[in-house]
Structures are given as structure tokens and as C-alpha cells.
MARGUVEX-988165 format. One line per 10 residues: for each residue x, y, z of N, C-alpha, C. Coordinates in steps of 0.05 Angstrom, whole numbers. Layout:
! MARGUVEX-988165
X:Y:Z:X:Y:Z:X:Y:Z ~ ...
! end
This chain:
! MARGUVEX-988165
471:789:238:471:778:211:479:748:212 ~ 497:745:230:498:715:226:483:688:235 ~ 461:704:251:439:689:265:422:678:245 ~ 415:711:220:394:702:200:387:677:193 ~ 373:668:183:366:635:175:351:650:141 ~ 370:638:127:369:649:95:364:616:84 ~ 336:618:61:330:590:55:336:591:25 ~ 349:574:4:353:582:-27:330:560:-30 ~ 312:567:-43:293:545:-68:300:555:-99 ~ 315:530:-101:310:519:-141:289:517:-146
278:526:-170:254:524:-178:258:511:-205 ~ 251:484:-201:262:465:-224:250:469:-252 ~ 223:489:-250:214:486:-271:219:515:-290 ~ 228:528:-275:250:545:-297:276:557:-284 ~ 287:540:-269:317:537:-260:327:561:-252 ~ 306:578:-232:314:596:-221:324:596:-195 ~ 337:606:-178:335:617:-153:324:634:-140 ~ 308:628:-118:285:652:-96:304:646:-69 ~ 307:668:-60:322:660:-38:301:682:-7 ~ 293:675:10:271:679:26:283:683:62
288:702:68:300:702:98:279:695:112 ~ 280:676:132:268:663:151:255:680:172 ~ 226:678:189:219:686:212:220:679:225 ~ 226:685:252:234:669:273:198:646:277 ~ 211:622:284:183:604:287:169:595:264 ~ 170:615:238:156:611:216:149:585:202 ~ 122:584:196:109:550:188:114:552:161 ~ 117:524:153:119:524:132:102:525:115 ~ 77:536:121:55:545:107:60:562:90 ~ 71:588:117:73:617:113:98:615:87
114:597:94:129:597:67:126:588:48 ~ 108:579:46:96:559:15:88:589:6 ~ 71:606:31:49:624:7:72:643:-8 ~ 86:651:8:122:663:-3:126:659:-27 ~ 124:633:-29:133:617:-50:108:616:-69 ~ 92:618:-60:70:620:-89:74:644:-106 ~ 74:658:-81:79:699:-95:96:701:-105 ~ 121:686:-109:149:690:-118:148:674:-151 ~ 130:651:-147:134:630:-168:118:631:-188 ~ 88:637:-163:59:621:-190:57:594:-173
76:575:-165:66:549:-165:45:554:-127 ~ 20:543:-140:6:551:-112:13:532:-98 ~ 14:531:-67:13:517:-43:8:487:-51 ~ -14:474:-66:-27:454:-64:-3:436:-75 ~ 6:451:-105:21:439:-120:48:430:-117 ~ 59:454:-93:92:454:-94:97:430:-78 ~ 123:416:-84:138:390:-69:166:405:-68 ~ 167:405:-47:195:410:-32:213:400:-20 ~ 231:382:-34:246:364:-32:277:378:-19 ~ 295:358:0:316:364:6:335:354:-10
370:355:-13:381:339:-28:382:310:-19 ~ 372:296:9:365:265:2:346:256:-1 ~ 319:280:-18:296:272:-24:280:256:-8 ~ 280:273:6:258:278:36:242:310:30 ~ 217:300:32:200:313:26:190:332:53 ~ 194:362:54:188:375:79:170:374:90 ~ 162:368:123:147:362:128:129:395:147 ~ 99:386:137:82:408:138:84:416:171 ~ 86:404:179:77:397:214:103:411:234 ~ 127:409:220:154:423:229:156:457:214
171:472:228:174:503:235:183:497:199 ~ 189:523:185:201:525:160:231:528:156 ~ 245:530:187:268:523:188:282:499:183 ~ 268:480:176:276:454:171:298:444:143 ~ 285:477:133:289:475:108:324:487:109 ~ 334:500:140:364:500:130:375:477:147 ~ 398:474:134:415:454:156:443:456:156 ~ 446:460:174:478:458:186:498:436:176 ~ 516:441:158:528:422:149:556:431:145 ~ 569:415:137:604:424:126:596:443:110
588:447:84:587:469:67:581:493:81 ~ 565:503:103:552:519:115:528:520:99 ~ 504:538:119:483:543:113:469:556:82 ~ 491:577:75:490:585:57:489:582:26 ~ 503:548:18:507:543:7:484:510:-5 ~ 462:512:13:453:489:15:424:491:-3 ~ 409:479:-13:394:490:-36:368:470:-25 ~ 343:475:-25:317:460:-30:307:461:-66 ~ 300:445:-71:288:437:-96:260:439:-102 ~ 245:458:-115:222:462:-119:214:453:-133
186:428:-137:174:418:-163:157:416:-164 ~ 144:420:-179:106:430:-186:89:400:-193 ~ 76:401:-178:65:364:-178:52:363:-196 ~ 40:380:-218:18:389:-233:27:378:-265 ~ 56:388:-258:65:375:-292:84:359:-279 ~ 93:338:-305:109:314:-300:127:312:-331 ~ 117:335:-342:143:347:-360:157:373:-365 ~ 182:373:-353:193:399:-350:200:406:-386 ~ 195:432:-391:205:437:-417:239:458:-420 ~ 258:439:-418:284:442:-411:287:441:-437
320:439:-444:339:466:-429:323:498:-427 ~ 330:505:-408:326:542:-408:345:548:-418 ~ 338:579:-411:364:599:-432:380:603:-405 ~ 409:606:-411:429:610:-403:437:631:-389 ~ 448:639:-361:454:665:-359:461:686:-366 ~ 451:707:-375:458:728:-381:491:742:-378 ~ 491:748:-394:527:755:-398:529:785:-385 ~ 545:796:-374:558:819:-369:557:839:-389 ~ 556:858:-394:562:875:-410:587:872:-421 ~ 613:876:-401:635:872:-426:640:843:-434
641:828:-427:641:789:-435:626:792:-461 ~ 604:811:-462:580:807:-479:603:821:-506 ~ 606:845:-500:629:858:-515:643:839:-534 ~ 665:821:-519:680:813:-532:671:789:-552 ~ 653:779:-535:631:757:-550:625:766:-576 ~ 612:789:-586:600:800:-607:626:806:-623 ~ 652:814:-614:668:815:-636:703:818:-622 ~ 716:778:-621:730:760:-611:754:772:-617 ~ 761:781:-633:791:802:-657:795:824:-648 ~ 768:839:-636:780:860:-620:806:864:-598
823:885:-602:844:882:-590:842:906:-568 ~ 854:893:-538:845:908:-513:871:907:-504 ~ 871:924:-494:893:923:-467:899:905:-447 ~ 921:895:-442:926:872:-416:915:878:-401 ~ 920:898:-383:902:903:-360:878:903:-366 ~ 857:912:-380:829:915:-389:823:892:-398 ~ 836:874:-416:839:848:-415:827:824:-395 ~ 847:833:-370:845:806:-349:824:821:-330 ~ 811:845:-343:779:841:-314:765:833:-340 ~ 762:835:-365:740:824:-379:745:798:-379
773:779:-381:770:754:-377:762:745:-353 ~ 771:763:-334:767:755:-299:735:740:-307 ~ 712:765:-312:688:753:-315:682:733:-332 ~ 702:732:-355:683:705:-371:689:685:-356 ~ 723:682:-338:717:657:-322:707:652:-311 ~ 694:677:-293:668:676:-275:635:664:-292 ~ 638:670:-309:613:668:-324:611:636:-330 ~ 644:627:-340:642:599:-355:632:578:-324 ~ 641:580:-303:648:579:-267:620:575:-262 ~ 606:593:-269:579:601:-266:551:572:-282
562:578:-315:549:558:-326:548:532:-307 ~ 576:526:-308:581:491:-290:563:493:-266 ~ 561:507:-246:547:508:-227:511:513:-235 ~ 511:517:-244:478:528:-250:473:495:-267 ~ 484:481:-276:487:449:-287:492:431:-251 ~ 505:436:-244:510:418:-215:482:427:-206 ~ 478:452:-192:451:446:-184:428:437:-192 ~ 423:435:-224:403:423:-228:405:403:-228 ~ 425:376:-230:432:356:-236:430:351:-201 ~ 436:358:-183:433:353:-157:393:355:-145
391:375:-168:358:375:-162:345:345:-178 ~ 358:343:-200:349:314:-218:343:291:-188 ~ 371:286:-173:378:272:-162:357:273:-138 ~ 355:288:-129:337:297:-103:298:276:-117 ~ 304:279:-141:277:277:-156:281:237:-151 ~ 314:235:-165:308:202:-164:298:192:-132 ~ 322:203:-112:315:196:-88:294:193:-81 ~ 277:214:-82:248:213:-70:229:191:-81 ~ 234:184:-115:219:164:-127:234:137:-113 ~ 248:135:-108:261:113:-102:246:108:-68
238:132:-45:228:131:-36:201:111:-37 ~ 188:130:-61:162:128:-66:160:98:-71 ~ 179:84:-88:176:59:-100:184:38:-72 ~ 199:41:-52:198:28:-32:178:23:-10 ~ 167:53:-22:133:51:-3:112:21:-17 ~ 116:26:-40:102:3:-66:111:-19:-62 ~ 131:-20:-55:145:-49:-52:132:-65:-27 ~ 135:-45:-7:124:-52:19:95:-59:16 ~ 76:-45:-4:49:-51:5:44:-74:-22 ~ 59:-71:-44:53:-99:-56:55:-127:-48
82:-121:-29:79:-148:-7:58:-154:17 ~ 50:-136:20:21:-138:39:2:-149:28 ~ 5:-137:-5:-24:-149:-18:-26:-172:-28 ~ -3:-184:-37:7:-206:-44:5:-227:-22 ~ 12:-222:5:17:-243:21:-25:-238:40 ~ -29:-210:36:-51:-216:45:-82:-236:21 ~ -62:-243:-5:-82:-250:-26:-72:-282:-25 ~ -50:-289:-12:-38:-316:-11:-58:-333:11 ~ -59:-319:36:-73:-326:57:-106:-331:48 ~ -110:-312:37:-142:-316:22:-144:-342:9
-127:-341:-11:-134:-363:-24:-139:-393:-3 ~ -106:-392:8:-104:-416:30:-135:-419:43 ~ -145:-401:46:-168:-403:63:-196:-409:53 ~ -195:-396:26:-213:-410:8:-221:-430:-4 ~ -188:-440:-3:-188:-479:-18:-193:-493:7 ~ -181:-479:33:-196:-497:56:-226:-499:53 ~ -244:-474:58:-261:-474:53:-290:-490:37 ~ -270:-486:9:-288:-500:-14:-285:-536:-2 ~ -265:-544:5:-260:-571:20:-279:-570:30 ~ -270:-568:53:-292:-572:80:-324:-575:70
-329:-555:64:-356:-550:56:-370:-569:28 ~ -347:-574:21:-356:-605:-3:-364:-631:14 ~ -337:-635:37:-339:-649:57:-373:-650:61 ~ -375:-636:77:-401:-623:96:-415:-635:76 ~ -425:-621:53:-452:-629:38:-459:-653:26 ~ -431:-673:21:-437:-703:23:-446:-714:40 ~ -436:-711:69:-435:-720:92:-471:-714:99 ~ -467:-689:98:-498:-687:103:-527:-699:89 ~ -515:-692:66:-529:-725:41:-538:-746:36 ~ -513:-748:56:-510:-787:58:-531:-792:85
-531:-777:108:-553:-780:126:-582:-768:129 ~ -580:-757:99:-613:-750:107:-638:-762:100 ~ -633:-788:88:-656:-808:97:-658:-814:120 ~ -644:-820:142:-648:-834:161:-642:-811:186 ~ -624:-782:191:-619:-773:203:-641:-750:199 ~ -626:-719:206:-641:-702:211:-635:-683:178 ~ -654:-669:172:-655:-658:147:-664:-630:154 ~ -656:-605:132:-662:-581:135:-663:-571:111 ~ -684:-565:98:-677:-556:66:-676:-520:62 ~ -671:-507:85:-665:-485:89:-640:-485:106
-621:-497:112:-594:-492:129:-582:-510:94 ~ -590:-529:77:-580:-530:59:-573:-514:39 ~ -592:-505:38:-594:-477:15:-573:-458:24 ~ -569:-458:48:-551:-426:61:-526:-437:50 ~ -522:-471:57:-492:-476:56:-481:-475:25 ~ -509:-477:7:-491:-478:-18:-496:-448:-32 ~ -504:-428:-18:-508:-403:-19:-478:-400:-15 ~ -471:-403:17:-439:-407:23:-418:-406:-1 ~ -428:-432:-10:-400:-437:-30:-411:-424:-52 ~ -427:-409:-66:-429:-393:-83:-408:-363:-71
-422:-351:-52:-404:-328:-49:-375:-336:-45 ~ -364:-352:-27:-339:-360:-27:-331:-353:-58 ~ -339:-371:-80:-323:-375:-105:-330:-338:-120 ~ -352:-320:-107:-345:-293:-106:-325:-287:-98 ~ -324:-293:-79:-288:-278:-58:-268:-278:-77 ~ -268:-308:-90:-240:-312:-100:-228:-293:-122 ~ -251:-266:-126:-247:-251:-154:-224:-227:-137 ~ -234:-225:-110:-219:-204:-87:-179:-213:-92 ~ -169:-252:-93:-149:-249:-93:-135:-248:-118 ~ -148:-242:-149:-137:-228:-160:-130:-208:-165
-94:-207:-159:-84:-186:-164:-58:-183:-187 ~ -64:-197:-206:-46:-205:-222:-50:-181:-240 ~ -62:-158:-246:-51:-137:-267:-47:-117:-244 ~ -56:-106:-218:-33:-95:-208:-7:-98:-210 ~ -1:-132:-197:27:-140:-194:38:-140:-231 ~ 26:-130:-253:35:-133:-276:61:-106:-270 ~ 33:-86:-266:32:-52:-274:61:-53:-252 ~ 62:-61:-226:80:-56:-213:110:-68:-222 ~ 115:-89:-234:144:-101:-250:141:-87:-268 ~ 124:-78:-282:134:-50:-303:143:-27:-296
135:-22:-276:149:4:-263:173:-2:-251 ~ 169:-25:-237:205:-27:-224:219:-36:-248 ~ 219:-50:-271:232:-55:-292:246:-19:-306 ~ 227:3:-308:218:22:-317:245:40:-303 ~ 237:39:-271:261:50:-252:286:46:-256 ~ 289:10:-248:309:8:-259:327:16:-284 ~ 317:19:-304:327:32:-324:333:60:-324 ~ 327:73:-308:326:93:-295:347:104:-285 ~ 355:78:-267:372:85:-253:407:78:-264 ~ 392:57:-287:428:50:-305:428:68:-328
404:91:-329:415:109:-349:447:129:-340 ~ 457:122:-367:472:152:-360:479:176:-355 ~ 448:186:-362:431:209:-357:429:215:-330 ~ 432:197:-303:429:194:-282:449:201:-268 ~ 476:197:-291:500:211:-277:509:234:-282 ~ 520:246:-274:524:277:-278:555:270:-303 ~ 539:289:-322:545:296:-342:567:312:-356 ~ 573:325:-327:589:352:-336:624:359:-343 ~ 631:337:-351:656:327:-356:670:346:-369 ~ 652:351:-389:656:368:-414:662:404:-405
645:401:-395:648:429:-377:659:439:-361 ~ 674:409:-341:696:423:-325:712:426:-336 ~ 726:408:-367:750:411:-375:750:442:-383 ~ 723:454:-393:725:480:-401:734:498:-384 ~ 718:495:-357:728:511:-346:757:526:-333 ~ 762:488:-337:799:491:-323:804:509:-354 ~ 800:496:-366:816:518:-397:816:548:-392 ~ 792:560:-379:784:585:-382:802:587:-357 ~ 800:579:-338:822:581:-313:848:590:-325 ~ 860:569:-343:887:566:-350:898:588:-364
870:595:-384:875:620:-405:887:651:-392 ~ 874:647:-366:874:667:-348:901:682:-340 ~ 900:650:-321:933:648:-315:960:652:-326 ~ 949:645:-363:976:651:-377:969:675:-376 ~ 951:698:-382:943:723:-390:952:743:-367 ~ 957:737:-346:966:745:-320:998:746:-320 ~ 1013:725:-338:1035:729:-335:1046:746:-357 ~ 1033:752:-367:1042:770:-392:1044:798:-388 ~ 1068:817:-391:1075:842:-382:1048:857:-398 ~ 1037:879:-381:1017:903:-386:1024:915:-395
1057:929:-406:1064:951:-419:1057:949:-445 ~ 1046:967:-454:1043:971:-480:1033:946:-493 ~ 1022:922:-490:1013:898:-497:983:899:-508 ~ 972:887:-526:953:888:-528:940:850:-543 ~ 910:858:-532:911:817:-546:885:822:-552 ~ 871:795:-569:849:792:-573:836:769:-549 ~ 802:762:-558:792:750:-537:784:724:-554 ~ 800:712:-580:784:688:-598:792:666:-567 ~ 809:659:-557:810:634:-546:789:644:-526 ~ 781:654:-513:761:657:-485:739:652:-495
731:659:-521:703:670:-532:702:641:-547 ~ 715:627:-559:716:596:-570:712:582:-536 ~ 719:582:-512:713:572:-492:682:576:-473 ~ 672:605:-480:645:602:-474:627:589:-491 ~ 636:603:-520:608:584:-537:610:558:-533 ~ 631:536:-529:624:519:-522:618:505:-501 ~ 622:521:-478:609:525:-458:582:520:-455 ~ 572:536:-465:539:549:-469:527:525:-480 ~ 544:515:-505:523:495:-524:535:463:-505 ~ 550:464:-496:554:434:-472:534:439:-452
529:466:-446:503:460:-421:478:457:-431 ~ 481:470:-452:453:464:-467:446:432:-474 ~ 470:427:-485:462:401:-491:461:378:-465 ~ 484:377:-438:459:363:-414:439:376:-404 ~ 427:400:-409:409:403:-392:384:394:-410 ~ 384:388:-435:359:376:-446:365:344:-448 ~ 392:335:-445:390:299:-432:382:312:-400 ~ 385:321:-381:379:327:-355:344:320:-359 ~ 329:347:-366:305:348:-367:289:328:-379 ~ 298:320:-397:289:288:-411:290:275:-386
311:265:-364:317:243:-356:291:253:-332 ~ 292:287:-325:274:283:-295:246:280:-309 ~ 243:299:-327:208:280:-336:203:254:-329 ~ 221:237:-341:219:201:-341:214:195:-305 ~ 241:219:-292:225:212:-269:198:215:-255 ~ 191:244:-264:169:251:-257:147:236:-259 ~ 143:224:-284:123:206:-293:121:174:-279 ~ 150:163:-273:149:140:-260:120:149:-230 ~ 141:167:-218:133:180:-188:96:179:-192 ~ 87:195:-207:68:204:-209:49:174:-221
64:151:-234:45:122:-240:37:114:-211 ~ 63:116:-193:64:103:-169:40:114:-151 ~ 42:142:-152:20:161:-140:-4:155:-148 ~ -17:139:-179:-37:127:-180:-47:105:-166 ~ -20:89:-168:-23:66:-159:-28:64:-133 ~ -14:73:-118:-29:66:-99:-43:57:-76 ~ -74:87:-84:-100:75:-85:-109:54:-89 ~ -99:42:-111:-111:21:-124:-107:-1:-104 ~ -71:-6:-99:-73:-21:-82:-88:-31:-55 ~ -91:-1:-44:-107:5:-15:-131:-14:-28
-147:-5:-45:-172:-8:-51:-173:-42:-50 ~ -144:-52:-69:-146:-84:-69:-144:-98:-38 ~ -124:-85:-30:-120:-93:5:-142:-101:7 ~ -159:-70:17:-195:-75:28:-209:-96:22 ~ -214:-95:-1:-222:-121:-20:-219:-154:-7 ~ -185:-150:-2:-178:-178:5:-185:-185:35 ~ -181:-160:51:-186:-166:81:-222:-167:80 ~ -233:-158:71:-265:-165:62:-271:-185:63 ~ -262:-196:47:-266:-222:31:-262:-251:54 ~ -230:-233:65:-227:-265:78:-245:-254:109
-254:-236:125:-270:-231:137:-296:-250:133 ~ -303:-244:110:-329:-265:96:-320:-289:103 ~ -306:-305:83:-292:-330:103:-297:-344:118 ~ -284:-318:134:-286:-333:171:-314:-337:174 ~ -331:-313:173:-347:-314:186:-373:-331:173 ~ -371:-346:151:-390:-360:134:-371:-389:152 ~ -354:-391:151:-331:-419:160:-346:-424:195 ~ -350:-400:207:-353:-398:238:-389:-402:226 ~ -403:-387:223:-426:-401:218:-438:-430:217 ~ -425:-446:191:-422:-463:188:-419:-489:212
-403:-484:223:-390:-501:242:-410:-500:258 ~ -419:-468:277:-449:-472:296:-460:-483:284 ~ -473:-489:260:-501:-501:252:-493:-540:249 ~ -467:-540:242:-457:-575:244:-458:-581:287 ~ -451:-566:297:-461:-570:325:-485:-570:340 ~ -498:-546:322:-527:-547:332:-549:-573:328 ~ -526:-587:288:-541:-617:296:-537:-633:309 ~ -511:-636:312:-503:-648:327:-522:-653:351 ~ -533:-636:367:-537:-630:395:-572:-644:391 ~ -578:-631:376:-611:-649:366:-602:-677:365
-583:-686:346:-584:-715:349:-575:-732:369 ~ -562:-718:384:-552:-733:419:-589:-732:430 ~ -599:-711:420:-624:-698:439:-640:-728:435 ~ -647:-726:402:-662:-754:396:-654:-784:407 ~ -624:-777:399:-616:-806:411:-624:-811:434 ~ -617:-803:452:-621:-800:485:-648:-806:495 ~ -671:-793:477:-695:-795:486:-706:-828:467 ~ -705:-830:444:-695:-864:438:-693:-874:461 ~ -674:-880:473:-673:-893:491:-678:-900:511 ~ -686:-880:520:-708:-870:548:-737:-882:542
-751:-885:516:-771:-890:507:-769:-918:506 ~ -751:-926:493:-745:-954:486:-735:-974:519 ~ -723:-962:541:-721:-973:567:-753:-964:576 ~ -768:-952:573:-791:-956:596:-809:-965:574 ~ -810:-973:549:-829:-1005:534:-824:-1024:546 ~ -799:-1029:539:-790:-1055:560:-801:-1061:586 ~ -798:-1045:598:-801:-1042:624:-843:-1041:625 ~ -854:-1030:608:-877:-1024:617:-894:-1062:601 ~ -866:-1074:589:-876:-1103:574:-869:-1120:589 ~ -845:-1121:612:-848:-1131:630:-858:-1140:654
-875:-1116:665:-890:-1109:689:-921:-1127:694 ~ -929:-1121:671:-960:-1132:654:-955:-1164:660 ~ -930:-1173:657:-933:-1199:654:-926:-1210:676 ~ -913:-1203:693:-906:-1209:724:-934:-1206:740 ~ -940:-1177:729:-964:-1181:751:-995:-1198:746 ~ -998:-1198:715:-1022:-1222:711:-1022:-1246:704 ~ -994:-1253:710:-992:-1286:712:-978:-1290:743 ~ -1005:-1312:753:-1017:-1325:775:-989:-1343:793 ~ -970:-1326:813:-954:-1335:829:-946:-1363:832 ~ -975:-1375:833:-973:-1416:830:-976:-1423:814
-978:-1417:786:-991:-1425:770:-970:-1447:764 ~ -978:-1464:755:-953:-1491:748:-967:-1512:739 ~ -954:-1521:703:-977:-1543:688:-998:-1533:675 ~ -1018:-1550:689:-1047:-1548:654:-1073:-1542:683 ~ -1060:-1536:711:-1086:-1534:723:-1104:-1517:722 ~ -1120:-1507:719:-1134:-1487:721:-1138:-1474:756 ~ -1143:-1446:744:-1150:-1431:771:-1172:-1423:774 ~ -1191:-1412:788:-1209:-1400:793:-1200:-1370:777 ~ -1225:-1354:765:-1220:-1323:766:-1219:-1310:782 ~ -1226:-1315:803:-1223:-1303:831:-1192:-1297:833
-1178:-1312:828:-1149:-1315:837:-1139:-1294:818 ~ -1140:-1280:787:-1123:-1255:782:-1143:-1238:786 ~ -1159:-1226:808:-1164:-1203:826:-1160:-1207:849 ~ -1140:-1211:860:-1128:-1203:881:-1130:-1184:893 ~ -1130:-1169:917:-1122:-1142:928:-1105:-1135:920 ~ -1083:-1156:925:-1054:-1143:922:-1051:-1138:888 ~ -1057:-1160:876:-1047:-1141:847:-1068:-1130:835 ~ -1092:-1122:847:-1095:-1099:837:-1083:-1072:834 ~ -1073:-1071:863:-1046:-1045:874:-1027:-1036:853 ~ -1023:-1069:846:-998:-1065:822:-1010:-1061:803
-1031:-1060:794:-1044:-1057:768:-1038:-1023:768 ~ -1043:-1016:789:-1057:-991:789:-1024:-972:784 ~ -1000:-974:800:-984:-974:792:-968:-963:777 ~ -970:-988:753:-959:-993:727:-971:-967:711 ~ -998:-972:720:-1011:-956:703:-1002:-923:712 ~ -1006:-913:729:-995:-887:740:-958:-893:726 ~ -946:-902:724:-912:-903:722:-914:-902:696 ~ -933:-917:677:-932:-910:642:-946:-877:638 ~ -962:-875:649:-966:-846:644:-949:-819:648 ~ -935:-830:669:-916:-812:677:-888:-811:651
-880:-833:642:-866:-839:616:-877:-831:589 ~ -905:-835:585:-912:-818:568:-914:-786:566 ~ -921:-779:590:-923:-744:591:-881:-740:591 ~ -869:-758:599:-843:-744:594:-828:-743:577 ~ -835:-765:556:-829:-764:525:-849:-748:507 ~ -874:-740:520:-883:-719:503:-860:-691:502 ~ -863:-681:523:-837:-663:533:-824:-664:511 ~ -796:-693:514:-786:-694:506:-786:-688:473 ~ -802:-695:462:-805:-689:433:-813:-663:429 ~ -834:-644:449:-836:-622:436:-823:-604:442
-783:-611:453:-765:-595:459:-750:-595:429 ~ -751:-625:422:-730:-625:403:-745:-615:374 ~ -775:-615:364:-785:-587:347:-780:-570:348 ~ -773:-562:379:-774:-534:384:-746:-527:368 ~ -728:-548:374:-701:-541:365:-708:-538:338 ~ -711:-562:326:-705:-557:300:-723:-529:280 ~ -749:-523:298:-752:-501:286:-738:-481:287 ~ -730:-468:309:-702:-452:312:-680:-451:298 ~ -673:-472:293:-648:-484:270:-650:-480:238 ~ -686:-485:230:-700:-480:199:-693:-443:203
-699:-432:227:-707:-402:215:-680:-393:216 ~ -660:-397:238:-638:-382:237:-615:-386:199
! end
């Protein structure tokens, strides 16, 4: 017996107790379905919270659900809440009374015997004992409810700062962007009379800054981040309600009363004595109507939580979805930014190409305007004498005639080349 592993589930939504002896190994599946057959609430729905609102995990044995603590095992409670509604309809009805408690209840003037007396009071103190506790645990189940939202809302906190700092970076990268690329299309502007021109790599770039100023719809996130300060504003209030604190002030004083009542009733001789039950029976009814009245501030306050929990549970998706959005976006970015830049290099590389061959063209004119004139003006020539024509056909400069002429051809076929490398480029450059 004392090995057993005994699990208690509250069932918050009509404040019962199921109490379920453990199998050795048993998943917490097998105990959800337990728990459906016992409740109604199916598998899908139930949340099974601990008292620091930690939510049981599917993947660990169902023993998880006891724990070894100072109180002992016995005394330790899981909290059952149905994800389906997010308004409990509280207060319930009250424990059922005893038969004789019930007795004296129905008529307070009746006069009993001392001894017969202190077992029917024995139970109403048990009963009044009873109320307070059946109030602590639900108010400990309330609490299990804030914890876990408080959970939940630190998960939100965490990913609103992701989306936030991942929508900061966007932007940064977009005003670079729109720069640069203003840059670029002046620049490019300003040299295309005289440099190289593309009226298809222009079109892409201001295609570019069209989608860019698309992106920038990705780093609004200004009615998330609204919906989210409403909810932590929302929480917080939440959490400075009074409703949040346990309530039961009222009820312990009763109880000690019903304690006290006891105690005097114990010292009073049994012979021949007889009493009525007005003070015990004035201490349950108000008993009864003090629990009634926190357990519908109680249930009021866990709805409010429920409902927070369950905005958050919308939310978010939403966020994920904005994340995506933003890492999309600045993906685009880069990769329009990295585009960009190959195609400012690729001119680059054509206009070294041109330049280069310029020059090459422009050193062998020279050169082919120099040659001509060395070789057909006459070595002696000097003054107004005349020569014979005999004298520019020479053997020898014919040789050189011949030459020149082979060395300009060879310059021509290499600037043909040359030019129909650098079409080649730029057609490459029009299609990409």
C-alpha cells in the first residue's frame, strides 16, 4: 500500500475530485482516456496543470503527475481545465451536509443531549473545515491558471522581441537599400551618353526598388505590437486584482469560531444537560454564503484568466506568420542588394574591357602613322632636290612595305576579336 502512486485531479469546471491509482509505467495518454471516462472532457481538450503551472508533459510516464514533497504524496492535487471554454460558470453548489448537521440545520432550537450534541457538532466543524478547504483548492487551482498564463505571456514577450528586433533590422536594411540604389540610378544616368547603357538591367533595377518599397509592408508590425500592450496592460491588472489573492479571511475566522464553539461544548458536564444548535447553525450559513460569495469573485477572476491565455494562444500564430514575413522580406533584400552589385561589376569589367582595347587600337594607329612615313621618305633626301623615282623602290623598302602591311593586319584581325568579345558581353549582361 504504501508503494501505490495515487493521482488527485480537480476538475475546475465543476470543482470536483477524481482520484485514479497509477500503473506501474503508465502514459499519460492512458490517463487522459481515464480522465475522459470519469469527466466528459476528451483527451484533446484537457490541460493539466501542476500547482507551478507547468503543464504535463505528453512524452513523460503519468507518474509525473505525483511528487514527493513535505506535504506527502497524498495531499498534492493536479488541476484539470477544459481548453474548449474560457468561461467557467461558478460558484457550484456546496457540499452536501451529513444527515444529522442536516438535522440541526432544518430546525437550530432543537434541544439534544451533550453527548449527542458534540458528535453532531464534531461534524459541522468538520463540514465548516471542509467548506475552507474545497475554497483553498480552488483558489490554488485559480493560481496554477495565473502561473501558466504568466508562462504563456513570457513565451509572447520573447517572440515579440524577435519580431520587433527582426522588423528593426529590415527596415535598417531597406533605407540602406532605397539609398544605394538612388545612388546607382543617378550614377548610372549621368554616364549613359558617353558610357555603357542597358535598358533592360535598368528596368530590373527600378523593378528592384518597386518590390523593396513592397517589403516595407512585411516591417509593419504596429497592430500586433498594439494587441500585445493590451494584453500585458490586461494581465497586469490581473495580477493587482484582489481577486488574485486568496480571499478566505472570512472563512477562517468562521472556522476558528466553529473550533471554539466546540471546545466550549466539550467543557460542559453531560449529565443531564441539554442545548440547542442556533450558534453552530448561524456559523455554517455563513459559512456557505462566504464561500459562495468568493467562489463567484474566484470564477469571475479565472475566466478573465482564461480568456487572456486563450488571446495569447491566438496570437501567436500571427506572430510566427509576421516573423516569416519579415525574414522573407529581408531574404529579398539581400538577394536583390547581391544582384545588384554583380551587375555594377559586370560593368565595370566591360568598361576596363573597352578601355583597354581603346588603347591598344589607339597605340597601333600611331604606330601604323608612323611607319608609312619613315619608310616612304627618301633616307637623303635634304632641301628642294629632286630624286629620281627609281629611288622610293628600293629592294629594301619594299621589304618594309610589305611588313607594315602584314603587322596592320594582324592589329586589325585583333581588335576585331577584341570587339566581338565585348558584344558578346554585353549581350549576356541585356539577357541576364
Amino acid at each position: 500500500v504504501l508503494f501505490l502512486q495515487i493521482v488527485h485531479i480537480l476538475n475546475m469546471t465543476s470543482a470536483k475530485i477524481v482520484s485514479f491509482l497509477l500503473h506501474p509505467e503508465e502514459s499519460l495518454h492512458s490517463l487522459q482516456n481515464r480522465i475522459e471516462f470519469e469527466t466528459g472532457i476528451s483527451t484533446g481538450n484537457q490541460e493539466l496543470l501542476l500547482e507551478t503551472g507547468i503543464c504535463l508533459d505528453p512524452r513523460k510516464p503519468a507518474s509525473q503527475c505525483v511528487i514527493d514533497g513535505v506535504r506527502g504524496w497524498d495531499s498534492y492535487m493536479v488541476y484539470l481545465f477544459d481548453k474548449s471554454k474560457t468561461v467557467y460558470d461558478g460558484p457550484f453548489a456546496s457540499r452536501s451536509l451529513s444527515d444529522c448537521v442536516n438535522y440541526i440545520v432544518q430546525d437550530s432550537k432543537i434541544q439534544l443531549p451533550i453527548p449527542q450534541l458534540r458528535k453532531v457538532w464534531a461534524e459541522a466543524v468538520h463540514y465548516v473545515i471542509g467548506l475552507k478547504e474545497d475554497y483553498s483548492r480552488l483558489f490554488q487551482g485559480q493560481r496554477a491558471a495565473m502561473l501558466s498564463l504568466l508562462r504563456y505571456n513570457a513565451n509572447l514577450i520573447k517572440m515579440k522581441n524577435n519580431m520587433v528586433s527582426a522588423s528593426q533590422q529590415l527596415k535598417a536594411k531597406l533605407e540602406f537599400f532605397h539609398q544605394s540604389i538612388r545612388l546607382d540610378l543617378e550614377r548610372y544616368s549621368d554616364q549613359m551618353a558617353y558610357g555603357i547603357s542597358s535598358e533592360k538591367m535598368l528596368k530590373a533595377w527600378k523593378e528592384m526598388e518597386e518590390k523593396a518599397s513592397q517589403c516595407a509592408q512585411a516591417e509593419d508590425i504596429g497592430y500586433l505590437d498594439e494587441q500585445i500592450m493590451a494584453l500585458h496592460t490586461e494581465i497586469v491588472e490581473l495580477q493587482k486584482s484582489p481577486y488574485a489573492r486568496r480571499q478566505g479571511e472570512v472563512m477562517e475566522s468562521l472556522e476558528q469560531r466553529a473550533i471554539d464553539l466546540y471546545k466550549q461544548l466539550k467543557t460542559r458536564p453531560p449529565d443531564h444537560a441539554y442545548s440547542d444548535s442556533t450558534d453552530m447553525v448561524k456559523i455554517i450559513v455563513q459559512t456557505v454564503q462566504s464561500q459562495d460569495r468568493v467562489l463567484k469573485e474566484l470564477f469571475g477572476h479565472l475566466s478573465k484568466l482564461l480568456g487572456c491565455k486563450q488571446k495569447i494562444i491566438d496570437l501567436l500564430p500571427e506572430i510566427e506568420v509576421a516573423l516569416n514575413n519579415i525574414k522573407e522580406a529581408d531574404n529579398s533584400v539581400m538577394q536583390m542588394q547581391g544582384k545588384r552589385q554583380r551587375e555594377i561589376w559586370h560593368l565595370l569589367k566591360i568598361a576596363c574591357t573597352q578601355s583597354s582595347s581603346r588603347s591598344l587600337v589607339s597605340s597601333s594607329l600611331e604606330g601604323t602613322a608612323s611607319t608609312p612615313a619613315a619608310t616612304w621618305l627618301p633616307q637623303s633626301c635634304s632641301g628642294n632636290t629632286a630624286h629620281p623615282l627609281s629611288s622610293l623602290a628600293a629592294p629594301e623598302d619594299g621589304e618594309n612595305f610589305a611588313d607594315m602591311i602584314r603587322e596592320n593586319v594582324n592589329y586589325l584581325e585583333l581588335f576585331s576579336s577584341i570587339l566581338q568579345e565585348v558584344r558578346q558581353e554585353q549581350n549576356s549582361m541585356m539577357v541576364s
